[in-house]
gemmi code that builds the backbone of each chain (N, CA, C; Angstrom):
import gemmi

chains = {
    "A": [
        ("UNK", (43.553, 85.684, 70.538), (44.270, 85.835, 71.811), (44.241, 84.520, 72.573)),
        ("UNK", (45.236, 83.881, 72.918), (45.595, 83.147, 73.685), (44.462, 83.064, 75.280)),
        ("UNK", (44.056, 82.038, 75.586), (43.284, 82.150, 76.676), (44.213, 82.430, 78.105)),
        ("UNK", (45.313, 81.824, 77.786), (46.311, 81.916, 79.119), (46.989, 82.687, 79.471)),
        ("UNK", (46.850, 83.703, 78.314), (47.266, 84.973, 77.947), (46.492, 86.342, 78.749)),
        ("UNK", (44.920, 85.795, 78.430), (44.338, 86.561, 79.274), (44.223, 87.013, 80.782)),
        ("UNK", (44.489, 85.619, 81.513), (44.715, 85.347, 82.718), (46.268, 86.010, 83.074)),
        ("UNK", (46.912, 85.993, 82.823), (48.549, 86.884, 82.638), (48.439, 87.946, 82.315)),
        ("UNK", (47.196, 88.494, 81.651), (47.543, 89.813, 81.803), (46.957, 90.479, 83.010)),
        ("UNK", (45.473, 89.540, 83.697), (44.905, 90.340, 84.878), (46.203, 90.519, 86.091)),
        ("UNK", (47.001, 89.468, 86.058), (47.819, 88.823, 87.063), (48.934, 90.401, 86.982)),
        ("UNK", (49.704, 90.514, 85.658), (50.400, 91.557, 85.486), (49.665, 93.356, 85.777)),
        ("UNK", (48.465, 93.071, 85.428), (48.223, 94.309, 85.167), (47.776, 94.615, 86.852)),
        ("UNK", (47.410, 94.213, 87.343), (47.027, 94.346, 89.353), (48.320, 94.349, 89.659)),
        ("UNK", (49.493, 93.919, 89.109), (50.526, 94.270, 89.905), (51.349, 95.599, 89.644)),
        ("UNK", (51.465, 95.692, 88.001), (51.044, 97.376, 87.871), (50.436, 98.783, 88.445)),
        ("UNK", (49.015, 98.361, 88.409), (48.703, 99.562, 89.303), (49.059, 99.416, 90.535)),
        ("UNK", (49.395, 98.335, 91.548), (50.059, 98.722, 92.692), (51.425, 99.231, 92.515)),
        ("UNK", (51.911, 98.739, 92.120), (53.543, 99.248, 91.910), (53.111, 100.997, 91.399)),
        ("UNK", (52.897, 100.701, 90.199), (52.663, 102.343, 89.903), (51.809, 103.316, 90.525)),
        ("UNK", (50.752, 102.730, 91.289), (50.004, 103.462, 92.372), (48.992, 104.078, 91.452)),
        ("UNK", (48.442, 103.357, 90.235), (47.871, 103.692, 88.706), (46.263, 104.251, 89.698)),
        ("UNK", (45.725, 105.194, 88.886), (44.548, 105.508, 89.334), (43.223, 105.647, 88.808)),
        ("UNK", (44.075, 105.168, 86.919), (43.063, 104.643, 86.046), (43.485, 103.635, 85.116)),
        ("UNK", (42.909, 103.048, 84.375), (43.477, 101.704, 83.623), (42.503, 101.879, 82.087)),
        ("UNK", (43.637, 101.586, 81.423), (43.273, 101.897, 80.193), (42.985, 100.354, 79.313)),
        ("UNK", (41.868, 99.631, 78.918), (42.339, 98.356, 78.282), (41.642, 98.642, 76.828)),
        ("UNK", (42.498, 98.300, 76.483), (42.271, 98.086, 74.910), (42.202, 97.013, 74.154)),
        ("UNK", (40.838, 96.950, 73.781), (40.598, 95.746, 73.337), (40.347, 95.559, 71.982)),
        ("UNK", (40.867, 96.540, 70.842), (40.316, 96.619, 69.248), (41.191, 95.270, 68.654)),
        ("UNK", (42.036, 94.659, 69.343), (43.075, 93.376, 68.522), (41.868, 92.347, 68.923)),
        ("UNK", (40.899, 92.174, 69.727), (40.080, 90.917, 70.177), (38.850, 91.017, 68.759)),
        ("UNK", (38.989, 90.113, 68.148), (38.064, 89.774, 66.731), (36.904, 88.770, 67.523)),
        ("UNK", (36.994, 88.331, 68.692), (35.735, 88.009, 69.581), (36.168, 87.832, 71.280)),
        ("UNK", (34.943, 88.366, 71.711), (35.046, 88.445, 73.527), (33.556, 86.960, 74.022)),
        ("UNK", (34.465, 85.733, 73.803), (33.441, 85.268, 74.703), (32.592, 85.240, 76.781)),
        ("UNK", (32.206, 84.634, 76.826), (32.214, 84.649, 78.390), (33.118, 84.450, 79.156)),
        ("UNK", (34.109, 83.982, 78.576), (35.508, 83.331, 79.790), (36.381, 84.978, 79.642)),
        ("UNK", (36.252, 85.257, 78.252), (37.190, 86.704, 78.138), (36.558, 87.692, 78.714)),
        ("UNK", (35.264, 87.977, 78.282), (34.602, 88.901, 79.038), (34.447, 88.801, 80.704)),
        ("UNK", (34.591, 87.596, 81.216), (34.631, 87.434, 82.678), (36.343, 87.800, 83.088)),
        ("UNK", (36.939, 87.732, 82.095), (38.355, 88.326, 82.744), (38.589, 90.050, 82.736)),
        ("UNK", (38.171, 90.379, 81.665), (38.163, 91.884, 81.504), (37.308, 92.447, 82.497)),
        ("UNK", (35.855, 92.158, 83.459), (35.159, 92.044, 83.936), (35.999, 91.960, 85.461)),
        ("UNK", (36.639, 90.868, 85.343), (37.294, 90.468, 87.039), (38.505, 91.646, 86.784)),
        ("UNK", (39.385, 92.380, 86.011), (39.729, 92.689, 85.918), (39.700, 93.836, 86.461)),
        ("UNK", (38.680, 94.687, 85.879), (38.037, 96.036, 86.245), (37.932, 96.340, 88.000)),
        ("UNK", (36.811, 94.727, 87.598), (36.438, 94.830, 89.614), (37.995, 94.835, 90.797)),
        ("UNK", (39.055, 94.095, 90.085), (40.200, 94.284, 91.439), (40.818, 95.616, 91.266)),
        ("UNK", (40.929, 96.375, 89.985), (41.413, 97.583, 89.702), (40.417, 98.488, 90.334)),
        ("UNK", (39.158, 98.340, 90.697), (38.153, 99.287, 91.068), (38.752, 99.590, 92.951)),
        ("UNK", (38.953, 97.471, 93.723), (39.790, 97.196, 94.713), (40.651, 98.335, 94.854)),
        ("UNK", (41.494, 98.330, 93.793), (42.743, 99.042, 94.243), (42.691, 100.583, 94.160)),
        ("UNK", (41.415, 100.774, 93.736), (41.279, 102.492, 93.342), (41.472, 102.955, 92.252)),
        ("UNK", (41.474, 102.419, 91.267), (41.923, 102.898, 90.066), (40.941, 102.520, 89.345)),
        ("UNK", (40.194, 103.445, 88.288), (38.988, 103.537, 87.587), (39.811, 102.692, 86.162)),
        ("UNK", (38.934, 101.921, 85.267), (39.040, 101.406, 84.235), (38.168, 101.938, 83.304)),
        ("UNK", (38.887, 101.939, 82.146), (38.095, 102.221, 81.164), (38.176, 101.240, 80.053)),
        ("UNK", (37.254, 101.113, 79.164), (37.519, 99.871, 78.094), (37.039, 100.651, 76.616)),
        ("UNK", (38.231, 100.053, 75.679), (37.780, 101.163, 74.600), (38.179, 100.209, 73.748)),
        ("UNK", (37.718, 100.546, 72.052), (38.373, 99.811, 71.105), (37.501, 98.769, 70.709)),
        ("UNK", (36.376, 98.119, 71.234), (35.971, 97.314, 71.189), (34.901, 96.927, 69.715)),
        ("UNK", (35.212, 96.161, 68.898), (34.918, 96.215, 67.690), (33.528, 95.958, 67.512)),
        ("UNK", (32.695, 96.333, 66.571), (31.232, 96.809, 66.692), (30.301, 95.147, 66.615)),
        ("UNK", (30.925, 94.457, 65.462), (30.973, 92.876, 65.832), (30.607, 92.215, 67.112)),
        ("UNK", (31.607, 92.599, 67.711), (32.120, 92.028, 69.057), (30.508, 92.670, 69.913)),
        ("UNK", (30.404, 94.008, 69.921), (29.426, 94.453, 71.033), (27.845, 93.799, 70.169)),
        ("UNK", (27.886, 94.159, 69.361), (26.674, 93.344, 69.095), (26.370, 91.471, 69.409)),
        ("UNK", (27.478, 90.916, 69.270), (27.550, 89.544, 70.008), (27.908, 89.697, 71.272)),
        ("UNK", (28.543, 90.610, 72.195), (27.877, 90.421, 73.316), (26.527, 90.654, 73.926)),
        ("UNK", (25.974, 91.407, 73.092), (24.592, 91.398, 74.168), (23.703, 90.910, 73.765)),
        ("UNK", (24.077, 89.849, 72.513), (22.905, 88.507, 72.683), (23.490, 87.831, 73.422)),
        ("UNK", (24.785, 87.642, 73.794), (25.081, 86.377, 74.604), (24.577, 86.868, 76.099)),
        ("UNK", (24.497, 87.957, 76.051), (24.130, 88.492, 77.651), (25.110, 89.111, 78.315)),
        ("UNK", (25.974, 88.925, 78.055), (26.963, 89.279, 78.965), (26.804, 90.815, 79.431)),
        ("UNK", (27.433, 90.646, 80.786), (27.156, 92.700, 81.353), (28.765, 92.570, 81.736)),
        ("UNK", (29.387, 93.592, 80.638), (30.891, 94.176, 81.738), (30.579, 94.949, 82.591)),
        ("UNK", (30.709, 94.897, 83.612), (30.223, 95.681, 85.257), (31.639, 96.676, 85.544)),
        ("UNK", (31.438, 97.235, 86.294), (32.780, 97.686, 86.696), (33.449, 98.342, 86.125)),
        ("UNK", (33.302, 98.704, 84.830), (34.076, 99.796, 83.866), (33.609, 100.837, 82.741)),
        ("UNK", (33.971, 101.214, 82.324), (33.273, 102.246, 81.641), (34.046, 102.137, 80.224)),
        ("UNK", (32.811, 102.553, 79.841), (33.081, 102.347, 78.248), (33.167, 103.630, 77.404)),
        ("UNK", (34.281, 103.478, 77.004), (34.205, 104.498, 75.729), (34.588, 104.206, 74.009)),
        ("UNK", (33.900, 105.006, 73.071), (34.227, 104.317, 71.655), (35.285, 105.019, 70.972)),
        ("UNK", (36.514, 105.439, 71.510), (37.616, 106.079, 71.220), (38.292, 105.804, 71.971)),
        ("UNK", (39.583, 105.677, 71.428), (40.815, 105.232, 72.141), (41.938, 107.058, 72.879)),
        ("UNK", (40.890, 107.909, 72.371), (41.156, 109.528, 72.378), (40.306, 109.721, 73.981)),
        ("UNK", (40.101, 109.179, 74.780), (39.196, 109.665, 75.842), (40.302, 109.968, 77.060)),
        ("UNK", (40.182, 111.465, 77.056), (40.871, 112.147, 78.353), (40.526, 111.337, 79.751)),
        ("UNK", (40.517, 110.360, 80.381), (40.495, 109.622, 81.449), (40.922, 110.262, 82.516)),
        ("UNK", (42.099, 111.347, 82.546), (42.388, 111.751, 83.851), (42.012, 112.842, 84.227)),
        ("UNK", (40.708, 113.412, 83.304), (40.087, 114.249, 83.943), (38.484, 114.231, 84.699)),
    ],
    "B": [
        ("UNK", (21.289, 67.936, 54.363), (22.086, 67.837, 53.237), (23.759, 68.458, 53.445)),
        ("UNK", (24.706, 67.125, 52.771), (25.465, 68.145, 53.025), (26.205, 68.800, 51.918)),
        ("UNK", (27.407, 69.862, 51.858), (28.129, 70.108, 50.886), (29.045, 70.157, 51.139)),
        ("UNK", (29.906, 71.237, 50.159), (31.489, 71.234, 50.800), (32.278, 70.351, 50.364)),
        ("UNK", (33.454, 70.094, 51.330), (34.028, 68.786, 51.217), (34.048, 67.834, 52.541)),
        ("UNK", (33.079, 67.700, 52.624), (32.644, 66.973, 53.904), (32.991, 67.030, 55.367)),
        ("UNK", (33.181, 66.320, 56.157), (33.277, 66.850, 57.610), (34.807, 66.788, 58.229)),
        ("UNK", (34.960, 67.749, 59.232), (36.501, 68.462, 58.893), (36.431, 67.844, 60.823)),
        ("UNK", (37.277, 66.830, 61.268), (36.668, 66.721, 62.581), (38.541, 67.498, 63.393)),
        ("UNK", (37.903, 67.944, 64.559), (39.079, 68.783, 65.291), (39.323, 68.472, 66.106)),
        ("UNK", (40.363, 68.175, 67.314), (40.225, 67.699, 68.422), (40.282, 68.813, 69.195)),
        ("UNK", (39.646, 68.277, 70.249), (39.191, 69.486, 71.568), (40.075, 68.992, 72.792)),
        ("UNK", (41.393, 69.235, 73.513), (41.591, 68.519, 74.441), (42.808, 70.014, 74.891)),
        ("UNK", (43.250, 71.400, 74.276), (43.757, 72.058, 75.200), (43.692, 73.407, 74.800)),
        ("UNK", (43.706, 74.397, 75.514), (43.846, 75.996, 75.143), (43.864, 76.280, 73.768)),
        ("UNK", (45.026, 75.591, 73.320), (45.046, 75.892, 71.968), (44.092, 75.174, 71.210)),
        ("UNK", (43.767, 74.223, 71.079), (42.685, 73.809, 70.447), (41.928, 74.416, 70.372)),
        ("UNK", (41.377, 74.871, 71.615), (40.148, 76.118, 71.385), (40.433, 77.141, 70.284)),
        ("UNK", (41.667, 77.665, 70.456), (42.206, 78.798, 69.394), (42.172, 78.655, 68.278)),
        ("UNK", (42.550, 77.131, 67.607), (42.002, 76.532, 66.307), (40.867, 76.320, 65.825)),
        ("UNK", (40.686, 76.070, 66.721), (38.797, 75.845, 66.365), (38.293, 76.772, 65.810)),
        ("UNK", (38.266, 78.078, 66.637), (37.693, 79.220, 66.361), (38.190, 79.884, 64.800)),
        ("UNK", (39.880, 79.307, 64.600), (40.059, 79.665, 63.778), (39.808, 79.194, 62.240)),
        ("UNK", (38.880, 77.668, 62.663), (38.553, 77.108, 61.297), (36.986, 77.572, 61.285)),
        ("UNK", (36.504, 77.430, 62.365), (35.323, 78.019, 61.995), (35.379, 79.744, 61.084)),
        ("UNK", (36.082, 80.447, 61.881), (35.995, 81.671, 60.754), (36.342, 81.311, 59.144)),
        ("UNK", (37.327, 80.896, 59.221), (38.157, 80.673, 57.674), (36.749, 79.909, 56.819)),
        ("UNK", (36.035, 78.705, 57.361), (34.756, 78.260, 56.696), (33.882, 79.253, 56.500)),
        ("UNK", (33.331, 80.291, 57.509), (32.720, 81.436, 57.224), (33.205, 82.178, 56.307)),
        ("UNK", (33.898, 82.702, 56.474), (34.806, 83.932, 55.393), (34.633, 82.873, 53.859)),
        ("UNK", (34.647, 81.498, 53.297), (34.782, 81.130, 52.327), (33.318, 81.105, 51.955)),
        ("UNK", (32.578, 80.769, 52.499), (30.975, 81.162, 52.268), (30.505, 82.418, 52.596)),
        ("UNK", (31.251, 83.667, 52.211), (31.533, 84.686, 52.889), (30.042, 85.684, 53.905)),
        ("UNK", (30.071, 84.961, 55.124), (28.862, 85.409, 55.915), (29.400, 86.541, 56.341)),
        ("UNK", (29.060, 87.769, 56.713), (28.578, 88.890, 57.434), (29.788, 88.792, 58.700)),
        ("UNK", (30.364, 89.840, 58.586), (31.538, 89.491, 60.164), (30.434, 89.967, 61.025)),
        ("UNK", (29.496, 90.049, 61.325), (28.686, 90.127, 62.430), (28.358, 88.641, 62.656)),
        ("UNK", (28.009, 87.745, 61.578), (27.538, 86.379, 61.942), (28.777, 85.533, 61.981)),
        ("UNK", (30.141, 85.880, 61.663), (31.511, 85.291, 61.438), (31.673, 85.014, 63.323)),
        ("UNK", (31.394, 86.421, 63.837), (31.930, 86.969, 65.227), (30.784, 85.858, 66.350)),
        ("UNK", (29.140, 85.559, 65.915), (28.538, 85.032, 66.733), (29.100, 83.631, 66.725)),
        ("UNK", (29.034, 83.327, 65.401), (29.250, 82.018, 65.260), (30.993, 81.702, 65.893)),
        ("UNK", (31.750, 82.230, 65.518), (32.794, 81.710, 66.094), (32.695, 81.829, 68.208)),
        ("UNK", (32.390, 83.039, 68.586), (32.217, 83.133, 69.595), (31.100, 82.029, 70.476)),
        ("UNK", (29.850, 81.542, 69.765), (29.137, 80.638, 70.220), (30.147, 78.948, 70.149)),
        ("UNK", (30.929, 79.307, 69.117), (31.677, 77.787, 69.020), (32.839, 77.632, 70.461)),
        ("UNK", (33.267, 79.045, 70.328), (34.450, 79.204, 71.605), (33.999, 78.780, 73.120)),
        ("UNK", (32.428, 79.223, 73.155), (31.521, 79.018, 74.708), (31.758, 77.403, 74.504)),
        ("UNK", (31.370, 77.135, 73.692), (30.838, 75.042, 73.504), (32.444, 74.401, 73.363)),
        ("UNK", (33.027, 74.562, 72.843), (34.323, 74.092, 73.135), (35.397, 74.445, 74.142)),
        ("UNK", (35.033, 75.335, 74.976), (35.777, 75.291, 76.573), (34.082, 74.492, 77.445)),
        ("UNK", (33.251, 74.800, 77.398), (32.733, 73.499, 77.536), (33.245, 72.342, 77.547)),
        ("UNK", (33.407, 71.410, 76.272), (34.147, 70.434, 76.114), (35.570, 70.124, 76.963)),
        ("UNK", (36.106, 71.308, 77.259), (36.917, 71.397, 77.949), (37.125, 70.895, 78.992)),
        ("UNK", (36.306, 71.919, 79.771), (35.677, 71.990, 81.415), (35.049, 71.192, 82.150)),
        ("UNK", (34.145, 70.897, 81.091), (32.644, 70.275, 81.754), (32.731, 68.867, 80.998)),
        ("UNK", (33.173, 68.528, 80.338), (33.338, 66.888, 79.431), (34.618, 66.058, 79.508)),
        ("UNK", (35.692, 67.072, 79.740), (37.142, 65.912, 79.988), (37.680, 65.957, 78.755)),
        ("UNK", (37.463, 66.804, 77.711), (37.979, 67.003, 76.354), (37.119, 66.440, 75.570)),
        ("UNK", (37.385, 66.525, 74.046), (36.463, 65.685, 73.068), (36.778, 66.360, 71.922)),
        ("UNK", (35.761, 66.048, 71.139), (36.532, 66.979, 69.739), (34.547, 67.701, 69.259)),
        ("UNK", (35.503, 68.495, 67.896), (34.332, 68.902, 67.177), (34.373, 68.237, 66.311)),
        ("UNK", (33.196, 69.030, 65.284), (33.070, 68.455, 63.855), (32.744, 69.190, 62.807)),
        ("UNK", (33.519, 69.880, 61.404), (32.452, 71.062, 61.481), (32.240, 70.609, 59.968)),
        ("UNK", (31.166, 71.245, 59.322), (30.722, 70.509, 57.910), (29.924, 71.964, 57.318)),
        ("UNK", (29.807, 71.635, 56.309), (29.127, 72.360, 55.281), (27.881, 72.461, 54.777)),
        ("UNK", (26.556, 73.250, 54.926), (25.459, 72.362, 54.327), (24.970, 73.109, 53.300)),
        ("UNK", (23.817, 72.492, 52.713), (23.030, 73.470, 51.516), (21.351, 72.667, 52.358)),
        ("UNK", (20.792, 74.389, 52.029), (19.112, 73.815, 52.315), (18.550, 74.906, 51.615)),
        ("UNK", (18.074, 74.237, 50.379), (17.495, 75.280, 49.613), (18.179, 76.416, 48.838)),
        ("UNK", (18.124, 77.676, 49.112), (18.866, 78.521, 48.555), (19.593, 79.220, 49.621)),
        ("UNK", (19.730, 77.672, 50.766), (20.919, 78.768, 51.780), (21.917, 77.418, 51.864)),
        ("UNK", (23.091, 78.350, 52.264), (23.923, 77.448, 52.808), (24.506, 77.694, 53.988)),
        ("UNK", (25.501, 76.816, 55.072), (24.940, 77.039, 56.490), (26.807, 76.403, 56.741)),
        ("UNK", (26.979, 76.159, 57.920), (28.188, 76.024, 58.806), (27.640, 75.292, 59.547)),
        ("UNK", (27.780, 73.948, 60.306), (27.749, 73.395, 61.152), (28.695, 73.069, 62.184)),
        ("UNK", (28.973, 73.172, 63.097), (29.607, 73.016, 64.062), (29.190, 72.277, 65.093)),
        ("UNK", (29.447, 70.174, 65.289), (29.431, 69.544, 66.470), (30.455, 69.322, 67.655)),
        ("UNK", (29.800, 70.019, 68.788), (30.561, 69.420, 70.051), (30.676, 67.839, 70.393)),
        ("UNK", (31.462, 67.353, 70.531), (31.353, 65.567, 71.045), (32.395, 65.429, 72.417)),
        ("UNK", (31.467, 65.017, 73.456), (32.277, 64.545, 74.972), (32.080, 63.764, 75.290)),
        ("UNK", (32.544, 62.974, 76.297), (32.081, 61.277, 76.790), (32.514, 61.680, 78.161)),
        ("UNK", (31.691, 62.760, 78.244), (31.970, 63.026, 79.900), (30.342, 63.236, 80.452)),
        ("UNK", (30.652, 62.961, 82.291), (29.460, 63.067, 82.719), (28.181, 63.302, 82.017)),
        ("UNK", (27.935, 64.006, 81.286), (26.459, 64.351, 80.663), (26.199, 65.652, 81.829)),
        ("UNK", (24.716, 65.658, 81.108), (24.190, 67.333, 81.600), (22.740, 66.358, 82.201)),
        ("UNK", (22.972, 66.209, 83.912), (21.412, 66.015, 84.491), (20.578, 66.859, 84.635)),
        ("UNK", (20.611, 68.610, 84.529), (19.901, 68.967, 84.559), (19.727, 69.951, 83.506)),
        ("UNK", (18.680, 69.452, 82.458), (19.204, 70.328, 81.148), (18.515, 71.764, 81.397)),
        ("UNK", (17.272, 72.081, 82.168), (16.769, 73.237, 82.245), (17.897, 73.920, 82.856)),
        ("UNK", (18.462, 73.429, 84.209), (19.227, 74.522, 84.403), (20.288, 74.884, 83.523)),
        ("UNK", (21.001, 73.947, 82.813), (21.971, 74.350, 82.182), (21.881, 75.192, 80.858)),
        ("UNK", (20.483, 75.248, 80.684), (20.347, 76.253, 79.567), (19.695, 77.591, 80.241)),
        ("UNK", (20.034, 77.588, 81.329), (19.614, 78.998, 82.380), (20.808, 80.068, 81.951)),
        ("UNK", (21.033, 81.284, 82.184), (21.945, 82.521, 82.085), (22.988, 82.086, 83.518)),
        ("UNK", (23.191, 80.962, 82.914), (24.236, 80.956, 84.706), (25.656, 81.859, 84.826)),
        ("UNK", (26.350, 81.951, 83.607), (27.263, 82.820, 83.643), (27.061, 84.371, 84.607)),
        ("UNK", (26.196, 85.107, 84.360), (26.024, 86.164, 84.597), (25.891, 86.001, 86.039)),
        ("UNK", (25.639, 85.607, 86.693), (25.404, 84.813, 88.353), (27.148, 85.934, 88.917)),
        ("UNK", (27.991, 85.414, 87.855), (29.348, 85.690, 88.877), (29.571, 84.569, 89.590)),
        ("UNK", (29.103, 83.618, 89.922), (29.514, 82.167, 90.317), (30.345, 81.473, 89.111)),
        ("UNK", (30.548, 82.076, 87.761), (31.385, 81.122, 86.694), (30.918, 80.305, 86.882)),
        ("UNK", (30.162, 78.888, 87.056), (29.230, 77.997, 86.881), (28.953, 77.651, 85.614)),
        ("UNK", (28.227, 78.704, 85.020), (27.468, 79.030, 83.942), (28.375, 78.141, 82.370)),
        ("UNK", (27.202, 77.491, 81.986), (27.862, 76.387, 80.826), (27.915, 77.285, 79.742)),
        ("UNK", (26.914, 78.530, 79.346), (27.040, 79.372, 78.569), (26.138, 78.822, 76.905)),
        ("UNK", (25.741, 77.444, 77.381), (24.689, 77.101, 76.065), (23.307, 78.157, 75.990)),
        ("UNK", (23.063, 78.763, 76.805), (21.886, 79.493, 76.622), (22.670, 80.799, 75.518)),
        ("UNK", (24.050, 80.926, 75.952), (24.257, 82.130, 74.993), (24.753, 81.712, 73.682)),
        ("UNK", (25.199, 80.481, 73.571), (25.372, 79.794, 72.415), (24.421, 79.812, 71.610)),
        ("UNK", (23.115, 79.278, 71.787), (21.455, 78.966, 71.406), (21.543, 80.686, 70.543)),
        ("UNK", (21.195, 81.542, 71.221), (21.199, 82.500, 70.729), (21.985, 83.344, 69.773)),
        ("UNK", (23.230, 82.561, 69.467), (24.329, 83.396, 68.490), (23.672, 82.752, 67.546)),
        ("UNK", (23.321, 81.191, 67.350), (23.426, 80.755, 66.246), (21.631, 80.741, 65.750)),
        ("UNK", (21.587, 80.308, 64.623), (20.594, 80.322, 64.374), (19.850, 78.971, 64.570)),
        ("UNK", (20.153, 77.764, 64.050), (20.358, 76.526, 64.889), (20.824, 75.706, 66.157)),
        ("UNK", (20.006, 75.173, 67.005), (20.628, 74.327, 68.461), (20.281, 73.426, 68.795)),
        ("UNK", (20.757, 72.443, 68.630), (20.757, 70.857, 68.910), (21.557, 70.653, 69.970)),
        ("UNK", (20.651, 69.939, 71.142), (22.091, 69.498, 72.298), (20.943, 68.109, 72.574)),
        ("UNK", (21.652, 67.089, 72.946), (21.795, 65.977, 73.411), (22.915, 65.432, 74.776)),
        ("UNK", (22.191, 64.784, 75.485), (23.223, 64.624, 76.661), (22.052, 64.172, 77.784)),
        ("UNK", (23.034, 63.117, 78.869), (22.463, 62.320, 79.981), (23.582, 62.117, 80.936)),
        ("UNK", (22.907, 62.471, 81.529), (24.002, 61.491, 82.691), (24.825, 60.185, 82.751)),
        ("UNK", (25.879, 60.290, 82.665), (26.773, 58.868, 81.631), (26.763, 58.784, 80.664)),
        ("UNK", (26.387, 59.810, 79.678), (26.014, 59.365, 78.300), (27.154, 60.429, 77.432)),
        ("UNK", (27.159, 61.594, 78.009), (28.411, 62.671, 77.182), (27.184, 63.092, 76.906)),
        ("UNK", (28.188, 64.167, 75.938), (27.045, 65.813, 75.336), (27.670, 65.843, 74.191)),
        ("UNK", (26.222, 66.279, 73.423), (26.619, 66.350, 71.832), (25.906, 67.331, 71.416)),
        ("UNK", (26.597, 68.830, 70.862), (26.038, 69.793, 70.958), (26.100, 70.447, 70.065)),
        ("UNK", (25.408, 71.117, 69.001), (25.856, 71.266, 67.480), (24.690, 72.890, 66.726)),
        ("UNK", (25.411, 73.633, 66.653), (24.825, 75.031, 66.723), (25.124, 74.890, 64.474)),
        ("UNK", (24.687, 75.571, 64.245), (24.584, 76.071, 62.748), (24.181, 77.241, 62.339)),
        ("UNK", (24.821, 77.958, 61.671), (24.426, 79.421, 61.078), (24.174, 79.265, 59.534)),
        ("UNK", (22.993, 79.988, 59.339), (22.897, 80.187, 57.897), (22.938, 81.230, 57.029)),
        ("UNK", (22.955, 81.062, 55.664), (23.298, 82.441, 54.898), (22.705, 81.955, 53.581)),
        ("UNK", (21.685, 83.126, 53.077), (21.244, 82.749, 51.423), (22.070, 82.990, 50.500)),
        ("UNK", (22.386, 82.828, 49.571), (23.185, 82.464, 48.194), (22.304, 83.040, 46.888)),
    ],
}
model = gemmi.Model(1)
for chain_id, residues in chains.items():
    chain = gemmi.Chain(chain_id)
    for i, (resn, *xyz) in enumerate(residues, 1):
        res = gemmi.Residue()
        res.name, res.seqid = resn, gemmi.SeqId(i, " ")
        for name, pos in zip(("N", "CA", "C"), xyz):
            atom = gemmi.Atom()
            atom.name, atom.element = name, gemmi.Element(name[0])
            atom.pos, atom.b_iso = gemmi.Position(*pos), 0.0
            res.add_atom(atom)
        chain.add_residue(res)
    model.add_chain(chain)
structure = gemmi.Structure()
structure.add_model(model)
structure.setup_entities()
């Protein structure tokens, strides 16, 4: 994934849930083959302005790879909730 | 020691570069075929050190090479900048990322993907920073 890519999508996706008045956010992340700190700080800033706007995030998909290298690197996604299915009823 | 076909050097100077990088480092992994758990640290520890290079050095390049030690063989990956240097190396190998200040150089989480960590660097001098993963054969 493109790094500038990432930044374009926080930019698009906050303007989404305002427009749509979204009240949960779905990100899917199973195409990311690695989440360093700059990505994980966007998915992260992400969550937190969608949390701003009222709308709960959820993060799913995330490849087993990937979570095991994040939490040697340390990293904490704050702000969202995790689930290991892309099947998770969110609007209830 | 090295092997392979010797040292493969990359330049580090925009977005995409980073994207290459990452993508020769895997393709070298996958041919010494390591573990996509150690494919994922190692490329991800290379991605922290080369937006580094980025950010914090004014661009620069890598270097990445091949080794044999014994009955393992390994991936090397050098950062090279000719920027400011690092005056304070304790802090910069602190968890500064996690702060939420973005600050954070992210070598402390580098150190830890790889199994090898070499950094060098001064004030005026640039940073030369070179992580390695290994795998037995």
């Amino acid at each position: 994934m493109h790094d500038r890519l990432a930044m374009t999508l926080q930019d698009d996706l906050t303007a989404r849930i305002v427009k749509d008045r979204a009240t949960g956010v779905l990100i899917d992340i199973s195409a990311l083959d690695i989440v360093d700190s700059f990505i994980g700080r966007m998915i992260s800033n992400t969550a937190a302005m969608a949390k701003i706007l009222d709308a709960k995030t959820v993060l799913v998909g995330m490849q087993p790879a990937v979570a095991i290298t994040l939490v040697e690197l340390g990293s904490r996604l704050k702000a969202c909730a995790r689930r290991s299915t892309s099947n998770a009823d969110w609007r209830s | 020691m090295p092997g392979g076909g010797g040292i493969v050097r990359a330049t580090l100077a925009t977005d995409e570069d980073v994207v290459r990088l990452r993508q020769m480092v895997r393709a070298d992994m996958i041919t010494l075929k390591f573990s996509l758990t150690d494919q994922t640290k190692m490329v991800t520890a290379a991605s922290e050190l080369a937006r580094n290079v980025l950010r914090y050095g004014g661009g620069g390049h890598a270097e990445l090479d091949q080794l044999e030690q014994g009955m393992q063989k390994g991936v090397r990956v050098t950062f090279i900048d000719a920027g400011p240097g690092i005056a304070d190396m304790a802090l910069a190998m602190t968890d500064g990322y996690t702060s939420g200040g973005g600050m954070g150089l992210g070598l402390s989480g580098a150190k830890r993907l790889a199994d090898d960590f070499e950094i060098n660097s001064a004030p005026g001098k640039g940073t030369t920073v070179s992580i390695t993963k290994w795998k037995a054969f």
